[in-house]
C-alpha positions as CSV (number, residue, x, y, z in Angstrom):
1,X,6.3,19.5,-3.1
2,X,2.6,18.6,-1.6
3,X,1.8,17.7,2.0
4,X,-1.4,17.0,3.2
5,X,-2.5,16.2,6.9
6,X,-4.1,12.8,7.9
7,X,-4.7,12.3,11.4
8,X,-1.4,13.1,13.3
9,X,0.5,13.4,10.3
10,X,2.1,15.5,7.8
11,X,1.9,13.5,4.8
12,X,4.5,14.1,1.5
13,X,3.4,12.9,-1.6
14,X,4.9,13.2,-5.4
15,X,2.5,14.2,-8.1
16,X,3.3,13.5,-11.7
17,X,1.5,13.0,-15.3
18,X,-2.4,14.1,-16.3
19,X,-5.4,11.7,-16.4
20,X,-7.0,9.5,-13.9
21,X,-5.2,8.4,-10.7
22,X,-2.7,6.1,-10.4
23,X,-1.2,5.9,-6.7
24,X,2.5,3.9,-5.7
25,X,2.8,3.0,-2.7
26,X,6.2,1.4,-1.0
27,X,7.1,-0.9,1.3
28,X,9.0,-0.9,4.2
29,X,12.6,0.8,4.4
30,X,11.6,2.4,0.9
31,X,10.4,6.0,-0.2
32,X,8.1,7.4,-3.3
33,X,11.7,7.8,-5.0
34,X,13.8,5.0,-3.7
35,X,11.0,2.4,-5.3
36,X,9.3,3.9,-8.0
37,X,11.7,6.3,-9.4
38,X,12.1,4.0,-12.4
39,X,8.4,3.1,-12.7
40,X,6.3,6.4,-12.2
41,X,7.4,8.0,-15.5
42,X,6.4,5.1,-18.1
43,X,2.4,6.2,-16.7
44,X,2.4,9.7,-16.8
45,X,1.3,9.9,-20.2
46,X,-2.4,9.2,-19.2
47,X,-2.1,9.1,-15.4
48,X,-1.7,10.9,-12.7
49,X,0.9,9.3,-10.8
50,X,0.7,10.0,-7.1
51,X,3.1,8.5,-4.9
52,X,3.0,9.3,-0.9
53,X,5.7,8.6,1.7
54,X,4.0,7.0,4.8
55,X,5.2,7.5,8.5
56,X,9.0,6.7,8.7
57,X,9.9,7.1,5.0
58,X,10.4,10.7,2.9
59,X,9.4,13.9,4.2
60,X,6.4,12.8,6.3
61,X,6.3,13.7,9.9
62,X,4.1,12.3,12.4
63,X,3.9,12.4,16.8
64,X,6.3,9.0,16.9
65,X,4.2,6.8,18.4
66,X,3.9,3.1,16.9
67,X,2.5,2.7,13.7
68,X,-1.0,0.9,12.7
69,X,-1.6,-0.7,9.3
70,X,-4.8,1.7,9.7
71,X,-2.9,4.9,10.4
72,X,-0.9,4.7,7.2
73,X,-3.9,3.3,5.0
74,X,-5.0,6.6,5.7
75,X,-2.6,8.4,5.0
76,X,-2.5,7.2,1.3
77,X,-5.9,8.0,1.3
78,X,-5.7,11.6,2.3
79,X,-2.5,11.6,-0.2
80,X,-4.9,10.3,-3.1
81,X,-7.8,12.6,-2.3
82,X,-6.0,15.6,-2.1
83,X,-4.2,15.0,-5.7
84,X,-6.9,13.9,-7.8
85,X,-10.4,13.6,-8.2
86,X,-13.0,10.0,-8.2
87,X,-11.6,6.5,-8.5
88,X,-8.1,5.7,-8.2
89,X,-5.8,2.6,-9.3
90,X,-4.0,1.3,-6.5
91,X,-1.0,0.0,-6.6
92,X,1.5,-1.6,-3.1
93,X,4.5,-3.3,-2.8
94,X,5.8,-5.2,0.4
95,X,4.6,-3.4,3.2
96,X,2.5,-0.5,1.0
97,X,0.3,-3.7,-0.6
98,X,-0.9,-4.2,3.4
99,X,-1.5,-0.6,3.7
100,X,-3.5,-0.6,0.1
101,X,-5.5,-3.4,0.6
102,X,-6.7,-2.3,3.9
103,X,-7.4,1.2,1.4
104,X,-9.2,-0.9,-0.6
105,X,-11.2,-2.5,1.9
106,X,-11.9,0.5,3.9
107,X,-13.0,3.0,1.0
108,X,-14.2,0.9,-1.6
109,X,-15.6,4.2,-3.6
110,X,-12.0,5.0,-3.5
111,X,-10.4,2.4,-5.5
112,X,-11.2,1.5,-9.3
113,X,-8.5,-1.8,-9.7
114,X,-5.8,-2.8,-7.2
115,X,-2.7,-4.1,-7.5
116,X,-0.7,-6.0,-4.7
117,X,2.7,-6.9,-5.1
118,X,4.9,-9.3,-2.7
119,X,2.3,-9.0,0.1
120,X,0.6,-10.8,2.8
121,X,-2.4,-11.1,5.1
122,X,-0.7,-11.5,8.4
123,X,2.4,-12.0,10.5
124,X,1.3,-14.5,12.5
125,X,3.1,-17.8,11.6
126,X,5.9,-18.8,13.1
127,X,8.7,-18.7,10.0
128,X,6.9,-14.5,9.5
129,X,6.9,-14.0,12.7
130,X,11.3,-14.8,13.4
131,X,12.2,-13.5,10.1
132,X,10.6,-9.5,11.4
133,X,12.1,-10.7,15.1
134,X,15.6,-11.0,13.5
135,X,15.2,-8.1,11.7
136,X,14.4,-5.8,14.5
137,X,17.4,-7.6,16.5
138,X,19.9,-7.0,13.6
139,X,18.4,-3.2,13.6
140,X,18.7,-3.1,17.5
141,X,22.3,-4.3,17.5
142,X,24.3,-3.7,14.3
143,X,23.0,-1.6,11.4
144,X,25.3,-3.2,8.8
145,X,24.2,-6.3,10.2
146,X,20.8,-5.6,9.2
147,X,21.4,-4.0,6.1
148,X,23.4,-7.4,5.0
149,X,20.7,-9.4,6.2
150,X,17.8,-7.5,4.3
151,X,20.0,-7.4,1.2
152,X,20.7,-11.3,1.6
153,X,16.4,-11.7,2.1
154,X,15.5,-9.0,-0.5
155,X,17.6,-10.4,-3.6
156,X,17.7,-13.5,-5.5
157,X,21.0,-15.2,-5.7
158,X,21.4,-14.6,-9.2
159,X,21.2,-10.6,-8.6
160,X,23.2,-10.4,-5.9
161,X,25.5,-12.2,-8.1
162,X,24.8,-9.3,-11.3
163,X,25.8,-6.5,-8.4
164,X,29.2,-8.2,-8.2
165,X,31.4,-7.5,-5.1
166,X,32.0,-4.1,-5.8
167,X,28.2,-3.2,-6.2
168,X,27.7,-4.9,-2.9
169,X,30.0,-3.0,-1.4
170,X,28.3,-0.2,-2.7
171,X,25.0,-0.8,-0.8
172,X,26.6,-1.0,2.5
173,X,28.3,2.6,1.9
174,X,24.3,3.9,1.3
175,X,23.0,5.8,3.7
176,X,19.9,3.2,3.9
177,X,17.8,2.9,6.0
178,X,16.4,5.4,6.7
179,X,15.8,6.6,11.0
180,X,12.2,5.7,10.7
181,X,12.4,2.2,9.8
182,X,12.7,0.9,13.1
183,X,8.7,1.5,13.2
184,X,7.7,-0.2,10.0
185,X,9.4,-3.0,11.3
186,X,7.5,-2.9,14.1
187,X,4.4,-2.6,12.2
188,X,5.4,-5.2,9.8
189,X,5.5,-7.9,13.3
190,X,2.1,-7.0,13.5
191,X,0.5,-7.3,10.5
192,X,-3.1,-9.1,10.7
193,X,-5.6,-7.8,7.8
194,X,-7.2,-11.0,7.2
195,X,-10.4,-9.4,8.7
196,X,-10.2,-6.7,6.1
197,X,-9.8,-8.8,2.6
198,X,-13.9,-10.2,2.3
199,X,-14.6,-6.9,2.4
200,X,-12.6,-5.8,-0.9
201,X,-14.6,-5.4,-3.9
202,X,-12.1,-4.0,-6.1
203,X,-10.8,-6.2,-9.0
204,X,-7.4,-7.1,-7.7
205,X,-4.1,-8.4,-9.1
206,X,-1.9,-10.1,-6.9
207,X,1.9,-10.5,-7.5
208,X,4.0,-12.7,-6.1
209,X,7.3,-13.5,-6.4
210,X,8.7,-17.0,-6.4
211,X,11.9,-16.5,-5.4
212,X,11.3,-14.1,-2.5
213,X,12.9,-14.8,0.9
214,X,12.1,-12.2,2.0
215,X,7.8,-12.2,1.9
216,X,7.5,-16.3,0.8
217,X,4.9,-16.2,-2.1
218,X,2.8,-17.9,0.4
219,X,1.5,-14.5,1.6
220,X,0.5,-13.4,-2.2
221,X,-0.8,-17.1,-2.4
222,X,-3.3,-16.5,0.4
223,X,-4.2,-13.1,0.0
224,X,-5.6,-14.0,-3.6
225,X,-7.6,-17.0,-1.7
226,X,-8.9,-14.2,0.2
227,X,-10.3,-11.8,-2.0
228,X,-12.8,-12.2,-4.4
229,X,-12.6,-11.2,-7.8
230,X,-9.1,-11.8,-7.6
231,X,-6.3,-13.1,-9.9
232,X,-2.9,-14.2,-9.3
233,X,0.2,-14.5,-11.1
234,X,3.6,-16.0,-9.6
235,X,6.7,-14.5,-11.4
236,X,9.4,-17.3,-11.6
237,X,13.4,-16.4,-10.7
238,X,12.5,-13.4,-8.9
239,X,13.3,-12.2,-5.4
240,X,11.6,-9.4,-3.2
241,X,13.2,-6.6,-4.8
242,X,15.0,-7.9,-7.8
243,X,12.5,-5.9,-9.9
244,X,13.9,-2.7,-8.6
245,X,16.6,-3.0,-11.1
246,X,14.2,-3.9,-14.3
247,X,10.6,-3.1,-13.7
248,X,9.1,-4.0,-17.6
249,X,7.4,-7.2,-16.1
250,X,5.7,-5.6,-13.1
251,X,4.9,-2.4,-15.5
252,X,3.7,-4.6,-18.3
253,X,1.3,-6.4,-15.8
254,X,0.0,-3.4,-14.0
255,X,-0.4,-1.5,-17.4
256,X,-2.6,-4.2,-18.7
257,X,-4.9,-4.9,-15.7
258,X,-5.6,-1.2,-15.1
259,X,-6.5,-0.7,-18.8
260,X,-8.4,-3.8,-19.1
261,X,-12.1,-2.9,-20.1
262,X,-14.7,-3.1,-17.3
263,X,-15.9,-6.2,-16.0
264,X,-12.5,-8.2,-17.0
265,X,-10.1,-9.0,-14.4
């Protein structure tokens, strides 16, 4: 399994597939395998998947101290460098579409197309700002506390409903989350790239979620009002993470806007 150092950190990353680059990256509480396990393998035909594991998630190992939207926009970087050569597609979810678009905006030569999924610009309003207090508070005080909470945020009603009560009991008996998360959520409290997004030249996809209760589709709405050359699509009856557990429709889009011909968004 590769590592590769960026800054003060020992950075894992999954390689997978021949071609040009395609690089995953997850959000927060997730890993390379927890959120694209299901997703890497329908590219690997014609692309090299790469998938790193930013500070607090996977194998990585770093000094401890807080985490910077900067530090682990780097850390993808070093992750896509080191595994493949020129241009890469770029693709983030949650927390990992922060991290890419600040990629994006700091190594333009770097990214070919980009792909944002249930992201946002900033954590400064007050509704962002008390749903990542909470979090840390459940975190703080009761870890099946927060685990209910982020699976009550992260899922639309109707697939909480398809886990049933027994796969809900399930979750709580995974070993989730991981120790590092307490620092993403710090991060994610902290969140402000508006500064970043004039600067991406990339053409972007941004995908937002209607449903999501977690990251409102107001974050996707106003990071596509941010960055040029942008397009948006809102997919209906979906929360945060419901497409962990089918992935065709965020596959089908991706595939299509990373193969589209130059020049077309």
């Amino acid at each position: 399994m590769p590592f590769i150092s960026a800054q003060d950190a020992r950075v894992h990353y999954e390689v997978d597939g021949q071609g040009p680059g395609l690089v995953l990256v997850h959000g927060m509480g997730g890993d390379a395998e927890k959120v694209f396990g299901n997703v890497f393998g329908h590219f690997t035909a014609t692309r090299t998947v790469v998938r790193p594991n930013f500070s607090g998630s996977g194998q990585t190992t770093d000094d401890g101290r807080e985490l910077s939207v900067d530090g682990i926009a780097e850390q993808i970087t070093a992750a896509a460098r080191a595994a493949v050569d020129g241009p890469v597609d770029l693709l983030g979810f949650s927390l990992g579409a922060v991290a890419a678009a600040a990629v994006a905006a700091r190594h333009p030569e770097l990214v070919r197309r980009l792909v944002l999924v249930a992201g946002w610009p900033d954590t400064t309003g007050p509704r962002d700002r008390f749903y990542f207090e909470t979090a840390r508070k459940l975190l703080d005080t009761d870890r099946e506390l927060f685990k209910r909470f982020s699976t009550l945020t992260g899922f639309g009603a109707a697939a909480l409903d398809r886990f049933g009560h027994e796969g809900l009991a399930y979750s709580l008996a995974d070993a989730w989350p991981p120790p590092g998360i307490g620092r993403q959520v710090d991060l994610g409290l902290n969140v402000d790239i508006r500064p970043l997004l004039p600067a991406i030249t990339a053409p972007t996809l941004v995908i937002g979620f209607a449903d999501d209760n977690m990251i409102p589709v107001e974050g996707s709405r106003r990071l596509h009002a941010a960055i040029r050359n942008s397009r948006l699509v809102e997919i209906e009856g979906q929360g945060h993470m419901d497409w962990f557990a089918d992935p065709s429709r965020l596959i089908a889009l991706t595939r299509d806007f990373i193969d589209a011909p130059p020049g077309t968004r």
